[in-house]
mmCIF file as gemmi writes it, N, C-alpha and C atoms, coordinates in Angstrom:
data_model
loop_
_atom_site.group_PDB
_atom_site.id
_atom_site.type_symbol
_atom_site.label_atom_id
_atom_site.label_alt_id
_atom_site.label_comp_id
_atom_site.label_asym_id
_atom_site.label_entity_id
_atom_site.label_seq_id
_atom_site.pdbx_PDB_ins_code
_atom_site.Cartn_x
_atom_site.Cartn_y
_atom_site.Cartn_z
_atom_site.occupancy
_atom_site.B_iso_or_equiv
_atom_site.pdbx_formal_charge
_atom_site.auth_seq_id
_atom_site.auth_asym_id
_atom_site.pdbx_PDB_model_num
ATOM 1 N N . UNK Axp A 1 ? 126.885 -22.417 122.205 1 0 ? 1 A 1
ATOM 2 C CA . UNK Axp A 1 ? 127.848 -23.252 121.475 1 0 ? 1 A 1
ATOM 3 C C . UNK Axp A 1 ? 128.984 -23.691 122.403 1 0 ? 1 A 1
ATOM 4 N N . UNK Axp A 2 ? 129.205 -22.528 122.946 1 0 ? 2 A 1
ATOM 5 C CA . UNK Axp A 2 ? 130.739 -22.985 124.114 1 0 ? 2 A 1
ATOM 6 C C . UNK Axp A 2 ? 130.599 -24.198 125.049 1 0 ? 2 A 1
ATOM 7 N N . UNK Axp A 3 ? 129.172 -23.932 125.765 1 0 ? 3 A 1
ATOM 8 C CA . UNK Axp A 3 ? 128.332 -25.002 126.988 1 0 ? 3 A 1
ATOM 9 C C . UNK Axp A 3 ? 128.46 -26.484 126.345 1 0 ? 3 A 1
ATOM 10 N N . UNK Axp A 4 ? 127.959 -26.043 125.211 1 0 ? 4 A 1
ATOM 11 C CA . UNK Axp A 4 ? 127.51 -27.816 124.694 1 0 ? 4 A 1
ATOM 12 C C . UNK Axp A 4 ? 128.908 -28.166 124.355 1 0 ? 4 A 1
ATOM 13 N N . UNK Axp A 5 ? 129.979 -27.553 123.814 1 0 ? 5 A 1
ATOM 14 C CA . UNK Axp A 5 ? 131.627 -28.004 123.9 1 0 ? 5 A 1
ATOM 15 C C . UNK Axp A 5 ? 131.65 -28.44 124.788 1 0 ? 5 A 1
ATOM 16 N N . UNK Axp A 6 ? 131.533 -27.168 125.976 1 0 ? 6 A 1
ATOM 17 C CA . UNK Axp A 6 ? 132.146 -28.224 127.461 1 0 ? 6 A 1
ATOM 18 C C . UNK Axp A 6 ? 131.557 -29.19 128.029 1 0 ? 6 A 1
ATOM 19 N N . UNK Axp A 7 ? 130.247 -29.639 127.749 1 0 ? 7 A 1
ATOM 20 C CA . UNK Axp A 7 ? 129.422 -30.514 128.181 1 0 ? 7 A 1
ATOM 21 C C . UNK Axp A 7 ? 129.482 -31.932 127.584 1 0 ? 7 A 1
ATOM 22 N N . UNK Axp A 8 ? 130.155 -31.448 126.02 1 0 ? 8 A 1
ATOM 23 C CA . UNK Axp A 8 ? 130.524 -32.56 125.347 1 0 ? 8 A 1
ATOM 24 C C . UNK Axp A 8 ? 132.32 -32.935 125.441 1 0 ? 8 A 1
ATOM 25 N N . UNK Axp A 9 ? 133.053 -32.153 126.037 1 0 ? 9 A 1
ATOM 26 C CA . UNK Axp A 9 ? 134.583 -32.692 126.421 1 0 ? 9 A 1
ATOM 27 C C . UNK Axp A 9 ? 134.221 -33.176 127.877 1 0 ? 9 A 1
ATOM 28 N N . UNK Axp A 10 ? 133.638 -32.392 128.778 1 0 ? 10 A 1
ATOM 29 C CA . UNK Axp A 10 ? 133.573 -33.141 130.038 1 0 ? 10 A 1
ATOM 30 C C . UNK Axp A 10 ? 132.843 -34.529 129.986 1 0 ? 10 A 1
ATOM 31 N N . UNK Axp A 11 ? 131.93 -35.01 129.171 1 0 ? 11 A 1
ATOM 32 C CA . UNK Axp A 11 ? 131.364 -36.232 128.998 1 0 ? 11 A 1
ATOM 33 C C . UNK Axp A 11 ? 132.517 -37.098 128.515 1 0 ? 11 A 1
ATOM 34 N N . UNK Axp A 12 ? 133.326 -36.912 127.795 1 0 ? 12 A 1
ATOM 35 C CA . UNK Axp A 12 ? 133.998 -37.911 126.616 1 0 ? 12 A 1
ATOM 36 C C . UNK Axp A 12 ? 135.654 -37.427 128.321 1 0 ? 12 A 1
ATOM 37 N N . UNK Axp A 13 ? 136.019 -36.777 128.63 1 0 ? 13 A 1
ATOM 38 C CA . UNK Axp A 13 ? 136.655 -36.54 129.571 1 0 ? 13 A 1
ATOM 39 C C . UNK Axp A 13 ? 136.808 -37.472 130.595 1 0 ? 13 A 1
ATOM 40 N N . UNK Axp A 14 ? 135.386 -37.627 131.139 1 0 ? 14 A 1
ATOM 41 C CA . UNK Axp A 14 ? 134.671 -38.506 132.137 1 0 ? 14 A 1
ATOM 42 C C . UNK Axp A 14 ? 135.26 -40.051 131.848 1 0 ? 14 A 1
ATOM 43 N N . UNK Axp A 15 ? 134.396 -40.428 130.519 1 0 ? 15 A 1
ATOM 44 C CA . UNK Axp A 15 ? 134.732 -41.668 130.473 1 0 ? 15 A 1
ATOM 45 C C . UNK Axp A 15 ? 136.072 -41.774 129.884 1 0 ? 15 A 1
ATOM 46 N N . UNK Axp A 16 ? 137.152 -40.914 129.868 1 0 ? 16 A 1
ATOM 47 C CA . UNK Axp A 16 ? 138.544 -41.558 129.289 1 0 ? 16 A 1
ATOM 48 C C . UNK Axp A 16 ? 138.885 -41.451 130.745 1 0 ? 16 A 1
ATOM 49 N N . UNK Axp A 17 ? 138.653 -40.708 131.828 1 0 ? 17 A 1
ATOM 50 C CA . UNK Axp A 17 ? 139.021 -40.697 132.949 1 0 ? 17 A 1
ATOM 51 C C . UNK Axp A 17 ? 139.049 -41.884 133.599 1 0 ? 17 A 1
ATOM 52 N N . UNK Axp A 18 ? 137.723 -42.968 133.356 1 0 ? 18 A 1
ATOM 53 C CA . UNK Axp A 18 ? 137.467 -44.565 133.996 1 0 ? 18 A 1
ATOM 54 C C . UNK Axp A 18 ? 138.203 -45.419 133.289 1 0 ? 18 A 1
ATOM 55 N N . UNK Axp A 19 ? 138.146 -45.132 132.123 1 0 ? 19 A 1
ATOM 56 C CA . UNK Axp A 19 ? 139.203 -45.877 131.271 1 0 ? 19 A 1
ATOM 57 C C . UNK Axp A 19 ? 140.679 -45.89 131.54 1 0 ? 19 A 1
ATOM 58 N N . UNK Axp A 20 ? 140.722 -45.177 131.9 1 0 ? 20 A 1
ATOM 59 C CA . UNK Axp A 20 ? 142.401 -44.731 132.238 1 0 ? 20 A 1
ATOM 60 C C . UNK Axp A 20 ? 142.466 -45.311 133.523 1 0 ? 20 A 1
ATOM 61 N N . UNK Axp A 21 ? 141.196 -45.027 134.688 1 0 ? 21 A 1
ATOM 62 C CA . UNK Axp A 21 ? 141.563 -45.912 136.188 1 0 ? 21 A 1
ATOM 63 C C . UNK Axp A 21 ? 141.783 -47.462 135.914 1 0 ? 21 A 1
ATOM 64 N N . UNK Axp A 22 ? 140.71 -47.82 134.826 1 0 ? 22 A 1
ATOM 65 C CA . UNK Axp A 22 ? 140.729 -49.039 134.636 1 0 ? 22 A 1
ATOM 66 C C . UNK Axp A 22 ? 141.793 -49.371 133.996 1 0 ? 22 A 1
ATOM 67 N N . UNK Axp A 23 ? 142.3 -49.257 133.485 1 0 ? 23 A 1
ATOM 68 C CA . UNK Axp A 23 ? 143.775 -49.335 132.753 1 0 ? 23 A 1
ATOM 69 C C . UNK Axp A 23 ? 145.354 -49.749 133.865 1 0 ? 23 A 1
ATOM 70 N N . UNK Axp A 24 ? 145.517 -48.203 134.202 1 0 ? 24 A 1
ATOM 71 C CA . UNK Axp A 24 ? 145.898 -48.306 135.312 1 0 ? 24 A 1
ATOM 72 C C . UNK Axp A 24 ? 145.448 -49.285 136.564 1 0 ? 24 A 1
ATOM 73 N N . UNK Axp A 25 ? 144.634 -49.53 136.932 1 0 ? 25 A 1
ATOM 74 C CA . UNK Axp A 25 ? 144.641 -50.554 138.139 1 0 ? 25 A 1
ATOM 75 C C . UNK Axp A 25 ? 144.803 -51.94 137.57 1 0 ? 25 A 1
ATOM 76 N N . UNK Axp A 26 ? 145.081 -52.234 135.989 1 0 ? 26 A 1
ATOM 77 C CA . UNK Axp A 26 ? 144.804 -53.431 135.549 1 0 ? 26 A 1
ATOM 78 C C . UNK Axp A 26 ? 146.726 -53.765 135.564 1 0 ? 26 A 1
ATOM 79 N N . UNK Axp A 27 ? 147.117 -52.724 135.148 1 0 ? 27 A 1
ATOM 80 C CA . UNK Axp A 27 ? 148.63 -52.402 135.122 1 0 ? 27 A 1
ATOM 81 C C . UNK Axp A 27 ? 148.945 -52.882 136.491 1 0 ? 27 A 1
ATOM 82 N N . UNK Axp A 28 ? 148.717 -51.947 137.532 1 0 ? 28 A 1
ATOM 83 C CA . UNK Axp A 28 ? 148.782 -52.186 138.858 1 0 ? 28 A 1
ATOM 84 C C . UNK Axp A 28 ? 149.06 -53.512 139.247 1 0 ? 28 A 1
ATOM 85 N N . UNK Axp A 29 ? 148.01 -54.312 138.847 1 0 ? 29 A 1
ATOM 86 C CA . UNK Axp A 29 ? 147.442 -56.027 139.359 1 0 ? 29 A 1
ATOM 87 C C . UNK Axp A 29 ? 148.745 -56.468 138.636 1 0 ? 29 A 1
ATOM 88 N N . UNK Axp A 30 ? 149.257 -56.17 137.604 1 0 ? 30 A 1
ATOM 89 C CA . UNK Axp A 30 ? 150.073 -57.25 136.464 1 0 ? 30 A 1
ATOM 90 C C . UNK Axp A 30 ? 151.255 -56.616 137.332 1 0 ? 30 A 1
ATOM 91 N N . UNK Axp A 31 ? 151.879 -55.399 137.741 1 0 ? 31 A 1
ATOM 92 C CA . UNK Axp A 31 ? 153.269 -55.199 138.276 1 0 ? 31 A 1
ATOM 93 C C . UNK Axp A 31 ? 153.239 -55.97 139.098 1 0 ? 31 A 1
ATOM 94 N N . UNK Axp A 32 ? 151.947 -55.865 140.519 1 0 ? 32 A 1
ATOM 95 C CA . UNK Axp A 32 ? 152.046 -56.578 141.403 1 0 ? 32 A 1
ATOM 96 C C . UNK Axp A 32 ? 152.185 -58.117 141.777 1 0 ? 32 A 1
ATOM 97 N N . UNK Axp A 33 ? 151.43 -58.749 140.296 1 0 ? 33 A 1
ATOM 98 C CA . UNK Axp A 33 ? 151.571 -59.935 140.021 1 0 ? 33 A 1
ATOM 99 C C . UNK Axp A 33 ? 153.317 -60.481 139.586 1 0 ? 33 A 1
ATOM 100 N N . UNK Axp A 34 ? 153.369 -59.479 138.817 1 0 ? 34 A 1
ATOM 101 C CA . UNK Axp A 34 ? 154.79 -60.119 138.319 1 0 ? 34 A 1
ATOM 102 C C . UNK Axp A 34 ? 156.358 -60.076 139.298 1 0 ? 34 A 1
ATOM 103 N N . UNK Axp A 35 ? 155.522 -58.885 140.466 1 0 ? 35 A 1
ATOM 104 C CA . UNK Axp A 35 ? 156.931 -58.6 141.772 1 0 ? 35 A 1
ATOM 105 C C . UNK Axp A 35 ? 156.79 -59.73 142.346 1 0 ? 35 A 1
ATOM 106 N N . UNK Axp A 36 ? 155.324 -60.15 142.777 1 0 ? 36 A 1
ATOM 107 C CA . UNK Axp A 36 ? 155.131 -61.484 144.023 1 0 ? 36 A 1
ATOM 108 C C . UNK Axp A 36 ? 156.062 -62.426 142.977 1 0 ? 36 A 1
ATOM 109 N N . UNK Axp A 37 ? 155.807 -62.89 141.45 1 0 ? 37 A 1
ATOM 110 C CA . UNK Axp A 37 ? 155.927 -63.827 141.044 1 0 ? 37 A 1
ATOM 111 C C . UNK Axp A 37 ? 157.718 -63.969 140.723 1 0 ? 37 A 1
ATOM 112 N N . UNK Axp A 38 ? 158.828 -62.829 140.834 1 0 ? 38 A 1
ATOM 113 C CA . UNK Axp A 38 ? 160.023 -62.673 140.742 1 0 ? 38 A 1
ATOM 114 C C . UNK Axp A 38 ? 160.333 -62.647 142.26 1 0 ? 38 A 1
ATOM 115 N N . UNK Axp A 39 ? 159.578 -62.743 143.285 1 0 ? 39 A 1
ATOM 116 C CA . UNK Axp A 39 ? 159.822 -62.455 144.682 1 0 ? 39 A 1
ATOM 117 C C . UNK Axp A 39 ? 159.945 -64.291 144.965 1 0 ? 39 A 1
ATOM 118 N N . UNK Axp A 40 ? 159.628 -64.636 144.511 1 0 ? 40 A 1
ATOM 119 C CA . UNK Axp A 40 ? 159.431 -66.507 145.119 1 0 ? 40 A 1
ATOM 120 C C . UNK Axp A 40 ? 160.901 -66.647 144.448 1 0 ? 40 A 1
């Protein structure tokens, strides 16, 4: 019972983990976009 818990938080873990990079690097692009675009 415990295994298949952890097998089933590390799965759902996993993908909030890409979600979250993807998130974050999308954030990333828009700060960076909006410094160049207050930098002109």
């Amino acid at each position: 019972m415990i295994k298949t818990v952890q097998a089933f938080w590390g799965r759902s873990g996993h993908i909030e983990g890409v979600l979250a990079g993807l998130g974050a690097t999308s954030t990333f692009l828009k700060l960076t976009l909006f410094a160049s675009l207050s930098a002109i």
